[in-house]
Each structure stands twice: as C-alpha cells, then as structure tokens.
N, C-alpha and C positions, 0 to 999 in steps of 0.2 A: 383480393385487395380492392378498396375503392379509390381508386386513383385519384381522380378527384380530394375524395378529403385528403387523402395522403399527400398531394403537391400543395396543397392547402397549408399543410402544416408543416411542410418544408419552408414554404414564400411567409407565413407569420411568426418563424422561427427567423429566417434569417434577416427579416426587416427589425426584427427587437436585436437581433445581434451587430446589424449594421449602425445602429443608434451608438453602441456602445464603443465601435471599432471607431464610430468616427472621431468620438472622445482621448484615442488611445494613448499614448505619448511615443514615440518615436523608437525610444529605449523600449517599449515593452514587445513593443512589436517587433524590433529585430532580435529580442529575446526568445519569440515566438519562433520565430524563421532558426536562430540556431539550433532551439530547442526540435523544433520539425526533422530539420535535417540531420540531428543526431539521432533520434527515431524512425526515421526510413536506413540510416546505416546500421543501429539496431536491428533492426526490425528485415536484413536483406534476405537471411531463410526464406522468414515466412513471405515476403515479397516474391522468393522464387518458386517458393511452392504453388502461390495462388496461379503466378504466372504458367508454369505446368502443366495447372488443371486449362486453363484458357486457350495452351497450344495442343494440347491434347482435342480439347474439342472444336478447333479449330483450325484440324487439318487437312480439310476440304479448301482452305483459302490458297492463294497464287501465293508463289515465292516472298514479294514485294510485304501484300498484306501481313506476312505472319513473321515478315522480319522486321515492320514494323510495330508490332504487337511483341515482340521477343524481349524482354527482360534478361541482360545478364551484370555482373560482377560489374560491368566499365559501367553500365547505361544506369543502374542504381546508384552507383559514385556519383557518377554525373549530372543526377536527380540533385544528392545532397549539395555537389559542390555548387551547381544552379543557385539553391536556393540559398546560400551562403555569402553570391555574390549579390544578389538581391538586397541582402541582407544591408548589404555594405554599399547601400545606391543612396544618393541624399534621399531626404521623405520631402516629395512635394508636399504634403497636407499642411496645412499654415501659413504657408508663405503667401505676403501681401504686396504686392506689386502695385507699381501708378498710384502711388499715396501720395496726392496732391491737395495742397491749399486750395480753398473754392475762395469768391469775393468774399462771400459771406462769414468764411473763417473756418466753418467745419473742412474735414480733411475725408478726403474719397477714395478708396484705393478699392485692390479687387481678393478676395482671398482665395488661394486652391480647398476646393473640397472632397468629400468621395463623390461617387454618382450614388451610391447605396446601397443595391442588391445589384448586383452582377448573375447573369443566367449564361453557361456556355455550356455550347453541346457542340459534341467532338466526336472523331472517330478512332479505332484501331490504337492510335500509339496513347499509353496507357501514361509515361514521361509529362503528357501534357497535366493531368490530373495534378501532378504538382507543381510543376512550371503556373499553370493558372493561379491556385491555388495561393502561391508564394506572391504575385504579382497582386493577385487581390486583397491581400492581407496587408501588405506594404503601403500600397495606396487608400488602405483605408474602408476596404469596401466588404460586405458579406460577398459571398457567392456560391451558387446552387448549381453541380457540375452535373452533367449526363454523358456519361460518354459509352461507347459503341459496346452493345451487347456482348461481341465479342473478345471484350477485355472486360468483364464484369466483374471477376474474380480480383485480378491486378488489381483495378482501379478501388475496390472494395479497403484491400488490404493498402495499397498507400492513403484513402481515406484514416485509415483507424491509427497511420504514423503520425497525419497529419494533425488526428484531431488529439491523439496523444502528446500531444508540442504545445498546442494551444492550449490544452486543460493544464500542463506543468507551467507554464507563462501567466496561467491566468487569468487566462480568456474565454470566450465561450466556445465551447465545442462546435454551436451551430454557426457559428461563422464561414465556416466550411463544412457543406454538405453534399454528400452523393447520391445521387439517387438511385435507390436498390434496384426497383421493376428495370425491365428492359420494356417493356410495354411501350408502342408508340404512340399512347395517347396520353402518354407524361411529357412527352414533349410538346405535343400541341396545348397541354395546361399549359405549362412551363412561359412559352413563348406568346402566350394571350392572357398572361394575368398581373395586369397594371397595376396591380391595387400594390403589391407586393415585388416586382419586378420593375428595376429601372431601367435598365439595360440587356440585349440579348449580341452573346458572340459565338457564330458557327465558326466552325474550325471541322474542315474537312474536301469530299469531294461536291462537284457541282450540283447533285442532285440533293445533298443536305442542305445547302447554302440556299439553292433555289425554296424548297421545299421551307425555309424556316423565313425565307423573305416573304413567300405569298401567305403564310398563316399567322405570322408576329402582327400584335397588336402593342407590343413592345416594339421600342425603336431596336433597330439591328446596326450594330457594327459589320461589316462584310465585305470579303471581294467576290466575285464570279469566276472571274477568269485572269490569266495571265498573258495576256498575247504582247510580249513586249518586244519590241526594237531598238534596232542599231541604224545610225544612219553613216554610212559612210563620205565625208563634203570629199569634193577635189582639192580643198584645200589641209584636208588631213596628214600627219604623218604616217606613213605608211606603217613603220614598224609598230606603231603605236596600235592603226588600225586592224591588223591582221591579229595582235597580240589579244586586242579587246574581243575580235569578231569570235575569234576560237574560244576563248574563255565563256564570254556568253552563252554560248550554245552547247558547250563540250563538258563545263566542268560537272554539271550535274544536268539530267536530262529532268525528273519529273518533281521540278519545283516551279513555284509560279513565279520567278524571277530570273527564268533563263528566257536568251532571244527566241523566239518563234519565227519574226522576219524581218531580211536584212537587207536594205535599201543601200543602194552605194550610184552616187552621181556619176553622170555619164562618164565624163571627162577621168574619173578613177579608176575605171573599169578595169584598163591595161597593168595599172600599178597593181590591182588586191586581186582579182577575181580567180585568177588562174592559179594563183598561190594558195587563194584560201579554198579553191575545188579541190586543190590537191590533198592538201592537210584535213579538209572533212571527208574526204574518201577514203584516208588512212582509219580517219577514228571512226567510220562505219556508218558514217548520218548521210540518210538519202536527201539529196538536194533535190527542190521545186522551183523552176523559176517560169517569169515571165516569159514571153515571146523572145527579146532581145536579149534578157540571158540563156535562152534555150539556144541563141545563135551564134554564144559563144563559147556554150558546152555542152556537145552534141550529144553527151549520154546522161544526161538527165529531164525529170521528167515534164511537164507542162503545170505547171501552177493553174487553180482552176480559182473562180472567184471565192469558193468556201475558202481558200485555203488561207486567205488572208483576213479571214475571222477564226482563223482555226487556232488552240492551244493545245499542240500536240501533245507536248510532256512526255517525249520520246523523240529519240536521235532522228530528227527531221526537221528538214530549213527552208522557208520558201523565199524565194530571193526575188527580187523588184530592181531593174535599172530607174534612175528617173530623173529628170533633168537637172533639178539639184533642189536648191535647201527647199523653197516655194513648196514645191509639188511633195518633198518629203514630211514635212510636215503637216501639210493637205492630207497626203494616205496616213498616217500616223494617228490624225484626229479623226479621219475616217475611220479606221481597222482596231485601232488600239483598244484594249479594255479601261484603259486611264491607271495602269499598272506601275510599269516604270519602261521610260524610255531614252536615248542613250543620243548622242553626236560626238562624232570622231573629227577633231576639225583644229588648224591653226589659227584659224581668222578669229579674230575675237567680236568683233561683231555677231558674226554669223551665229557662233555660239551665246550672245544676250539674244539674239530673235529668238533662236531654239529653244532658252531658258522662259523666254515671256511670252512662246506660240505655244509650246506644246502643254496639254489641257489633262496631265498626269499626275499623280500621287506624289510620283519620283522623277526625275527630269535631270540626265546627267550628261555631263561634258569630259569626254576623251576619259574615263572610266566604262568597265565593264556593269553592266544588268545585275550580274548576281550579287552588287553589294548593298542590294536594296533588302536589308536586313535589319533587325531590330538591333541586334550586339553590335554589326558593325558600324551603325550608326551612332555609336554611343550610346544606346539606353540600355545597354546592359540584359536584357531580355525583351521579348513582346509576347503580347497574346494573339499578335494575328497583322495582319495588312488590310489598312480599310480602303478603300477607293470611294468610298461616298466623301461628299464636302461637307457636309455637316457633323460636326462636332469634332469629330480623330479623322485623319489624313492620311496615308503610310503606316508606315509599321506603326504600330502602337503599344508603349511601353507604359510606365509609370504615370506620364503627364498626360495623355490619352484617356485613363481610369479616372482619371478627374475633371469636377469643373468650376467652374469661380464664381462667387459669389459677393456682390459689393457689401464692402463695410466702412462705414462713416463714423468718423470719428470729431466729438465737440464737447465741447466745457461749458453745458448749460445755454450752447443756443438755441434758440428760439425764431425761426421766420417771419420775416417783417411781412 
C-alpha cells in the first residue's frame, strides 16, 4: 500500500465531507447519532467477534491492556447509550453570541463553527472510536481516526456501525473514517498534512502524545502528564480534608486526574496526617514524603527531587509539609503539569488567591482531583483533557471542537 496516496485520500475525502457536515441541521445529525447507536446494538455479534480476533492476538499484553481493549455486552451498551446522550446535548453550531450595535449601525456578533477535519489517534480501548466519533459528528466536524494496532479488528467493525448510521441519515460515509494500515507512517502523514487536517487529538500514553507533539505540523490538542495536587490550608475542615485527600488518590490509581502529591500546611499536620497514613496504609499506597514528613512517619519512604515531577498512576503518594498557602502554590506552579489542582480550606480568601495563583486547566476548592472530568463537568462527554492555553482548556467536549467566527450584520451600509 502507498500510504501516502492512501492518507491523501482519506484527508480529501473528509475535507469534502467536513464542508457538508458544517451545513448540517441539528435534527440530521442527531438522526445520525441515533441512527449509529442503533447499528453498533445491531451490529454487537459482529462487534464481538472482531473484538476475539484482537484479544486473541493480543495476548501477550498485561492484565490492564487487554481489559482495556476487551469488548463485552455492558461496554457495547455503553458505546450506544454514549452516543445517544450526545445525541441529546444542545448543537453549538450556530449559535451567535455578542451581537451588538456598532456607532455605525451594523451589528457584530460572533458565530460557533466546526474546526473541520479533526485527526485523533488513540490507543488500546477501541469504546473511543465511537465516543470520538459521536462528539465529532455533533459539533459538526469530519474526522480521520487511527487507533492502536492492537484493536484493529474492533475499531474496523464499529467503523462500518458507524458509517452504516450516517449513510441511513444521509450523510456521508467519509465523515467518519478509520484508517485500515496499522503502519506508523500513517500517522506521521496524518499529523503533518495541513492542507487537509485542522486539528490533531492524541489520546493515550506519554510516548504517543510526545511522539505526535514533536512531529504535528498540525496544531495538537494534548496533555503530557498528570501530576496533580491537593493542598491541605490550616484553615481547612478536617473531615472534609481527609474525605478529599483519600478520594483523590484511592478512587482510581491510573488516571490523569488522581493526586500524585499532597501538600498540607504545617500548622495541619497534627489534625490530617496521622489519620490519613493510617487510611493509605489500609488501601495499600506506598507513601513518599519529605524530610519533615519522614519525621513524622517513620516507616515511609524519602521523597527524592524526581518524585515531585513524577505521575505515578499507581498506588503511590508523595507528600510535602510547607509552610502554608505561599509556598504551596510556589511548589504547585513549580511541579504541577497545569492538570488540575485542588485546596482544602475554610478561609475564603485564601481560596480566591488559590483560584487566581495557581497556573492549571482545573483549579478546585474543597472538592476532590478526580472530578476533573468531561461528564462531570457537564459536557456530557470529552475527547480528551487539554492543558495548552490556546484554543480548548480542560476537558474538552462539544464547545472545544469548535470555533467562532465573526458575522456582521447591516441593511445596505456602506462606510463613510
């Protein structure tokens, strides 16, 4: 195969289909979306079979990998019901905000649009291929999927549910495209071809993300890492604080929205510390701390300077004394990946400094880390978490996939 011409005519295919999506009406599109998800619940046989063939030859992978690659009965449901709520999300596309009177009498406002073509490469969990899929379609946009070799088969077979939705709607097949080769020189087409691509979103581990930052000549949506914290103020509630610190780091270990490292003011020390070594020793997570926390729990281990760049993503915590909000925020903008970051505290001051120091996607008050999440945000789904400043912020849903565009509105004027 020549990959080349063949990503070629994937990206001129779905730029002619992005033209047509951006036109779409609201109604057709979530016609599409129902239409999709009653073809992937059609469609679960053969969704299990493909899936089969994928765990079959890929069971050489670790536990983690191949149960998230695993396809069954809930997670194909769940595919459909996904796309269903999507479905039922308002459509940014149209809407015109800041439509004001100029002196001159024309009126200015700003409109949502698609971005275009959307490019997203992904790994392992095969669920994504329609969650993306469904989000891009909503907001209006083509988009050209690659996802991990080792779901090639899945991702193939919810492809042909997908594009079976969109041909009964009405739409165009390539509006949604997968791409067959597993070849890694489709990706580095994929992610360096402007002409045809407006957008690129990785979705996976550090080495894909990095790996599609240094070779995208397309702009990237992206995060790197997740090193997020808690800080615990002296003037926090205690039960509030022990409640958040353990959730953050206990509820799920290998996501990018659990705590990594947890800062608690001096002056707090006696209230939380001893309670919450106890409670993370029950739930198995090896504690790290500083000097002054190593001196006040003598069986853990010495925190080292990586450790507070480090995103374990596994039962382990490294803990920092410090003097208080100042210095917490100081290490925070130092260490943190600009992920999401958390204070425990009743002073309401102290919590606006926190809200207008710290330099993160997500910035939260006397809540847990993990509800830096696209659903629990309200958007109903994401396709990812950005941490760059330009363009999308945080999780990114619906209004993320779009951008705005000014339109003026006048009754035959003419500038003097």
């Amino acid at each position: 195969m020549d990959i080349s011409a063949y990503m070629t005519t994937l990206g001129e295919r779905a730029r002619v289909a992005s033209r047509i999506l951006a036109a779409t009406s609201t109604g057709q599109k979530n016609a599409a979306l129902h239409a999709v998800a009653q073809a992937i619940e059609d469609g679960r046989a053969s969704l299990l079979q493909a899936n089969a063939t994928d765990l079959e030859a890929g069971q050489h992978l670790d536990s983690a990998l191949r149960d998230r690659l695993t396809l069954n009965d809930a997670r194909i449901q769940g595919m459909a019901d996904g796309i269903r709520q999507i479905a039922g999300l308002p459509d940014p596309i149209g809407a015109i905000n800041q439509l004001n009177y100029r002196p001159s009498g024309i009126q200015v406002g700003r409109m949502r649009v698609p971005l275009g073509v959307i490019g997203i490469i992904y790994e392992s969990r095969p669920n994504v291929t329609a969650d993306a899929a469904a989000l891009c379609l909503k907001s209006g946009n083509a988009t050209i999927l690659r996802g991990g070799s080792e779901a090639a088969h899945s991702n193939q077979a919810i492809a042909a549910c997908i594009q079976a939705g969109l041909e009964e709607a009405g739409l165009p097949r390539t509006a949604v495209q997968v791409v067959k080769t597993t070849d890694r020189e489709a990706v580095g087409h994929l992610v360096r071809d402007k002409e045809h691509v407006d957008v690129i979103v990785p979705r996976g581990g550090k080495g894909l993300i990095e790996f599609v930052s240094r070779e995208a000549t397309v702009p990237v949506i992206k995060h790197l890492d997740g090193i997020c914290h808690v800080y615990i103020d002296d003037r926090a509630d205690w039960d509030k604080a022990l409640g958040i610190a353990i959730n953050a780091k206990t509820h799920r270990y290998g996501v990018c929205n659990a705590m990594e490292t947890l800062l608690i003011a001096r002056d707090a020390v006696s209230h939380v510390l001893p309670e919450l070594a106890r409670r993370y020793r029950e739930a198995g997570v090896e504690l790290r701390g500083c000097a002054e926390t190593c001196g006040h729990l003598a069986d853990i281990g010495a925190a080292s300077a990586a450790d507070w760049d480090t995103e374990y993503l596994a039962p382990i915590l490294s803990i920092r004394i410090v003097d208080g909000l100042e210095q917490a925020i100081e290490h925070i903008n130092t260490h943190s990946s600009q992920h999401t970051d958390a204070i425990v505290t009743e002073d309401f001051s102290r919590a606006r400094r926190f809200l207008s120091a710290v330099d993160s996607s997500s910035v939260m008050v006397n809540a847990s880390t993990r509800f830096a999440d696209g659903f629990e945000y309200g958007l109903g789904a994401e396709i990812g978490i950005s941490t760059d400043k330009i363009h999308a912020r945080g999780p990114v849903g619906l209004e993320g996939l779009t951008s705005e565009k000014y339109v003026v509105l006048g009754d035959g004027h003419i500038r003097e």
